[in-house]
N, C-alpha and C positions, 0 to 999 in steps of 0.2 A: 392767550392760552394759559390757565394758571398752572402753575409748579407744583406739586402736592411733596413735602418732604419729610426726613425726620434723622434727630440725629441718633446713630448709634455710639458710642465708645466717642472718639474725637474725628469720627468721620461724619459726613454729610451724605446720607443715602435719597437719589432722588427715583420717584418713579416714574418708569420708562414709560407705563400708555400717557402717563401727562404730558411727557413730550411728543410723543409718535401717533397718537391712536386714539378717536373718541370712543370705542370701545375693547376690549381685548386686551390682554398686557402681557409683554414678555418680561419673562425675569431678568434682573438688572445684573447679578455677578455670574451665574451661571453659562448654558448651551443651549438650555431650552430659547425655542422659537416661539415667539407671537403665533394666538389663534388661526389657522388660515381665515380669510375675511375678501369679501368681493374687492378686489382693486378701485381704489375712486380712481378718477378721472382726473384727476389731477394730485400731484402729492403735495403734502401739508409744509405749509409757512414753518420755516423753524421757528424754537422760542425768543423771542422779542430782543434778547439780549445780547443774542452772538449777533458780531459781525464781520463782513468780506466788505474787501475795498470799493469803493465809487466803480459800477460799474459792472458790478458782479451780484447775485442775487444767488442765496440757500434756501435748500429745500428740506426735508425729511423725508428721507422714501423707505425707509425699513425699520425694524426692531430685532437685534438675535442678539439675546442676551451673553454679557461675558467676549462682545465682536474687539477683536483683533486686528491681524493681518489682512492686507485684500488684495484678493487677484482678479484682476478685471478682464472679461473673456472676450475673443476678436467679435462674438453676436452679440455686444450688448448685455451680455449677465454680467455679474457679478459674486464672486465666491468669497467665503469667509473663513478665518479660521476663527477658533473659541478658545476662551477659559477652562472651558468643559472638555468632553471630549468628540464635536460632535464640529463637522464644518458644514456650511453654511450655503446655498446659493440664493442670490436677489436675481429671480427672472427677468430680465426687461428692465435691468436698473438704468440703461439709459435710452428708456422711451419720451418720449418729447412730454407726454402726460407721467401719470403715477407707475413707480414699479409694479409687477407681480408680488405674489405674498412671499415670504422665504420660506424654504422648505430645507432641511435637513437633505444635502447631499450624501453623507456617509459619517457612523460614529465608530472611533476608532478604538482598538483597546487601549488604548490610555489616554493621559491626558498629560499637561495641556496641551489642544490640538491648536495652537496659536499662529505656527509658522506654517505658510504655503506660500508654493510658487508654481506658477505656468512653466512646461518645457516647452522644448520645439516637437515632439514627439508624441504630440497625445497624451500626454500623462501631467498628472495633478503632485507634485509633491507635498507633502508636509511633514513639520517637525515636530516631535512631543518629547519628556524629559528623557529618554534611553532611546529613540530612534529615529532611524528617517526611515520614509515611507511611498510607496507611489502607488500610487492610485489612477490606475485608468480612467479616461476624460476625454471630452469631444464637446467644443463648446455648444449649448443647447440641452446637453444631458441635466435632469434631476434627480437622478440617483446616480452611485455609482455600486459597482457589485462586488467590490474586494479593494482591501489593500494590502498591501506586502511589505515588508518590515525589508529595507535591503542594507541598514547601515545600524550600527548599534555605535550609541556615542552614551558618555558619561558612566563608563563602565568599572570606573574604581572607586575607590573611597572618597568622601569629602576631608577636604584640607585638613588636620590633625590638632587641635587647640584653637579651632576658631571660631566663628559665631554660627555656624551647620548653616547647612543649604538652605542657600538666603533666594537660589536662582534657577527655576526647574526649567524654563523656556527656552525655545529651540528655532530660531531663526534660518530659512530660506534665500535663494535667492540662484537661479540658472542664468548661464551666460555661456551660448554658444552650445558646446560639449560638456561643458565642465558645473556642478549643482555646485554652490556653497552652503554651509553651515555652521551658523553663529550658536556657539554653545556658551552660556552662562556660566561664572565662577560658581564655587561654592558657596562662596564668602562673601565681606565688604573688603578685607585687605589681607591677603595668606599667600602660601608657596603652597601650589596644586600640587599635588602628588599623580591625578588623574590627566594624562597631557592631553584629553578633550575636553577640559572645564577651561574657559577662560581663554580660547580658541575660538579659528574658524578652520574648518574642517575642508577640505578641498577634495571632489570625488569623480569619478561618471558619472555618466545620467544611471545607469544600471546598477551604482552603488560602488563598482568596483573601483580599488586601487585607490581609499582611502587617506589624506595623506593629511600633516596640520600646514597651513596656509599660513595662518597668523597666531604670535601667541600670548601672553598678555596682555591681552586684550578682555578687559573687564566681564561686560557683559553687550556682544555684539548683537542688537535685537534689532535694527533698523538695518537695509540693505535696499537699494535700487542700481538698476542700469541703466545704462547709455545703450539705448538700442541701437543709436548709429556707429557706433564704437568699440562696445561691448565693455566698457570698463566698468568694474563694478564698483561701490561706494560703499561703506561699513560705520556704522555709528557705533559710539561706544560711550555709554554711561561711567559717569567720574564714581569715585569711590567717597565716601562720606567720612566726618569727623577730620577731614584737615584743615589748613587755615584758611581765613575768613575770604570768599569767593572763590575760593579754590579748590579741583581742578577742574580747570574748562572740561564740555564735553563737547565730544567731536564727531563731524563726518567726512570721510577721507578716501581717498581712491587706492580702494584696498589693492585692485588686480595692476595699480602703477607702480607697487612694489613687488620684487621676489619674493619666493617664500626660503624660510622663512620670513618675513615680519613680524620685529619683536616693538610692541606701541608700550610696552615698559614696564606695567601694573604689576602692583602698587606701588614699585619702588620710584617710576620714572613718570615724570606725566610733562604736557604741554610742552614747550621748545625744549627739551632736553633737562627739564627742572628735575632734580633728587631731592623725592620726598622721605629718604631714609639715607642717614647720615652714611658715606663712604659709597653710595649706591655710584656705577659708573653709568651713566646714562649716554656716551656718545656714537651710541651706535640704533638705539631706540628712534622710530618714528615720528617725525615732526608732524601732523596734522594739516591738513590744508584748510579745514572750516572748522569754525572754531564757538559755544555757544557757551551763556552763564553755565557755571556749577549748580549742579541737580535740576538741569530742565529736564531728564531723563527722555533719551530722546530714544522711540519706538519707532516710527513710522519714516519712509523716506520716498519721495517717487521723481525720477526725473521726468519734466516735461519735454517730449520729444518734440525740438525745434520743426520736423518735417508734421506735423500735426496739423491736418486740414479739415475735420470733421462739423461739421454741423453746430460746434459747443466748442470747437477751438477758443482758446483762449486768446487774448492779443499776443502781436507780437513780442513784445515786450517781457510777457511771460514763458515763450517758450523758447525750449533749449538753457532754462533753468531748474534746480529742484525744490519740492515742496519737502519740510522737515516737519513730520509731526512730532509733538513735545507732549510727554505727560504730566510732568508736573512736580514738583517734589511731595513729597509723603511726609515731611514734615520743616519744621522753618530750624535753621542754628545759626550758632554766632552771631545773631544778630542781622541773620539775613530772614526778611518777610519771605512765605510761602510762593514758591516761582509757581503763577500759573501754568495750568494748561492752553496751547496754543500750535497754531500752526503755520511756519514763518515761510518767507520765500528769499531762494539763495541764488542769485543774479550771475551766470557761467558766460565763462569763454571757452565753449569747449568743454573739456573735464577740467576747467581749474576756475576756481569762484574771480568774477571782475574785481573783485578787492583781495587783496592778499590780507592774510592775518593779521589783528594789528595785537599784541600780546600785552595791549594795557589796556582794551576793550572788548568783549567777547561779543558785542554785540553789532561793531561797527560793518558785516558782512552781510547781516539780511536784513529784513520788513517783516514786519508784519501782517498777516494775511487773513486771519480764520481765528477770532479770539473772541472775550465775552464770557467763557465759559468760570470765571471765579470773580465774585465780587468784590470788593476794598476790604470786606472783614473776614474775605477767605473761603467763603463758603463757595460751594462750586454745584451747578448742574451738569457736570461734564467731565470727562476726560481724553481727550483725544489718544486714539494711536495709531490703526493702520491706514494707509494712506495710498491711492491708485488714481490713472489717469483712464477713462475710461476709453470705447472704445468710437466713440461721436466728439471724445475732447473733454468730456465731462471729468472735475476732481471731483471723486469720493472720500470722506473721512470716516474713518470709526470712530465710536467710544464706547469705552469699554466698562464706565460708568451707571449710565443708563440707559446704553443698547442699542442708541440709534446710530441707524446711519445717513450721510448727510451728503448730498450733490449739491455742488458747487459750479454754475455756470455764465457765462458773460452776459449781459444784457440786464432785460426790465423783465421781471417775472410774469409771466402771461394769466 
């Protein structure tokens, strides 16, 4: 299938029907949805380039421009959030043949509609830059008829002398009774003045009783749980401009700490390191997974060891998590562009089979779902959200150019 691209500014913009679609085309940074179009019969070979381990075979089964976060629904759909403001459902994303076309579940007043999460309760949450949201939901729905604004976050000013709101996105994630949300700094390195930036927000499902969870905590956009457990995991992108590989970024079992938990930014990072002269860091959180500086890591999905569905994965891979990585945005010190990728993190439980090894950031996981940037940089792709579906099937985003991508064991039929 050929790549059709072009460079704008010092990015690489590819277009989405080249990957996804012999006809029809969704926009690549936006909300807008692909043409609706007859479902084939089977969904399309990804492009030639990416690839999943001996034993696993990707497909392409959607396009929704600007695709995000993903929440995978107990029937088989699959829901998105966006760039835009607009989320997303893939009908039938895990039919044995090709998904349904995606339709515009609901657009919200603002944007970006990036973060959603499933509750127990019927309802649809999501996050945009000033709120959370919930939205009535029942999986099989392709509309929904309202949302309600029940939390407001990012309600003060951006940090006072620093580089303005570098971070409008709004991360999800439910567990049990309790919704989180990962609010964005302002900044790349400041003292918030607003104590929901640079947070995770800890609430009910109904919004109420508000509270901060975690707090220096850069920019929390990556969340999964342990369904068997309930323990939730929080990723958090490193800050840029310090020294060369550093600081790791991490995913960590947020709900295994009290609140508060303070992960230290920007003064403190990885085992207790001060990255600002006199900073006291012994009381800041050690990390339990640990990946290179600037893989900026979005997406996260634990594979639920009890997983018996039709597309189960081996054993081997469940009761571990998938980290989707987007990539850095640009190369420094002498470090080449970290691709985009999506790696696999080997549990005992909630605590990774390797412990950290803090002269290696890499020595914790594999590689899983990669291809997506060439040797001289250029890329077809960028991964972000990341779900297990509801037959066993992994879903990835990109949010590059639009597709979406099932990932399942075997020989492609």
């Amino acid at each position: 299938m050929l790549i059709f691209s072009r460079l704008v500014g010092a990015g690489l913009i590819v277009s989405a029907c080249s990957l996804v679609a012999p006809a029809g085309c969704g926009g690549g940074g936006g909300s807008s949805l692909s043409a609706p179009s007859p479902a084939p019969s089977q969904a399309l070979r990804a492009n030639s380039a990416l690839t999943v381990p001996s034993g696993f075979y990707v497909e392409a089964i959607a396009n929704v421009g600007g695709a995000r976060q993903l929440a995978a629904a107990s029937n088989g759909d699959l829901l998105l959030g966006t760039t835009g403001t607009s989320i997303a459902v893939v009908p039938n994303a895990e039919n044995d043949g090709a998904a349904n076309a995606p339709k515009t579940l609901i657009t919200l007043p603002e944007g970006p509609a990036q973060g959603i999460a499933l509750g127990q309760n019927g309802t649809l949450y999501a996050g945009t830059n000033t709120g959370v949201w919930s939205i009535p939901y029942m999986p099989g729905a392709l509309s929904a008829p309202s949302a309600t604004k029940i939390a407001a976050i990012r309600t003060g000013p951006i940090a006072p002398n620093s580089d303005g709101d570098v971070h409008s996105t709004s991360s999800l994630i439910a567990s049990g009774t309790t919704l989180y949300v990962g609010v964005g700094s302002s900044c790349n390195a400041c003292t918030e003045v607003d104590p929901t930036r640079a947070s995770v927000q800890a609430m009910k499902l109904d919004g109420s009783g508000m509270h901060t969870y975690a707090t220096r905590i850069r920019n929390p956009i990556a969340f999964t749980v342990d369904s068997a457990t309930g323990m939730v995991f929080a990723g958090g992108a490193g800050q840029d401009d310090l020294s060369l590989g550093h600081p790791y970024e991490y995913l960590d079992g947020l709900t295994s700490h009290p609140a508060v938990a303070d992960y230290g930014w920007p003064v403190c990072e990885e085992n207790h390191v001060a990255y600002t002269a006199g900073a006291n860091c012994a009381n800041t959180i050690q990390p339990i997974i640990e990946f290179p500086a600037y893989s900026t890591i979005i997406g996260a999905a634990y594979y639920p060891a009890s997983t018996s569905g039709t597309y189960a994965f081996p054993a081997a891979f469940r009761g571990g998590i998938f980290v989707s990585m987007h990539g850095s945005w640009h190369a420094t010190g002498g470090i080449p562009i970290v691709p985009p990728h999506v790696a696999f993190v080997p549990m005992n439980g909630d605590h990774p089979a390797k412990a950290v090894n803090w002269s290696d950031a890499t020595a914790q996981w594999t590689d899983f779902f990669t291809g997506f940037q060439s040797a001289g940089g250029s890329r077809i792709g960028r991964t972000t959200g990341i779900a297990v579906g509801a037959r066993g099937s992994l879903f990835v985003a990109d949010d590059q150019s639009g597709t979406i991508y099932r990932i399942r064991p075997g020989i492609r039929p």
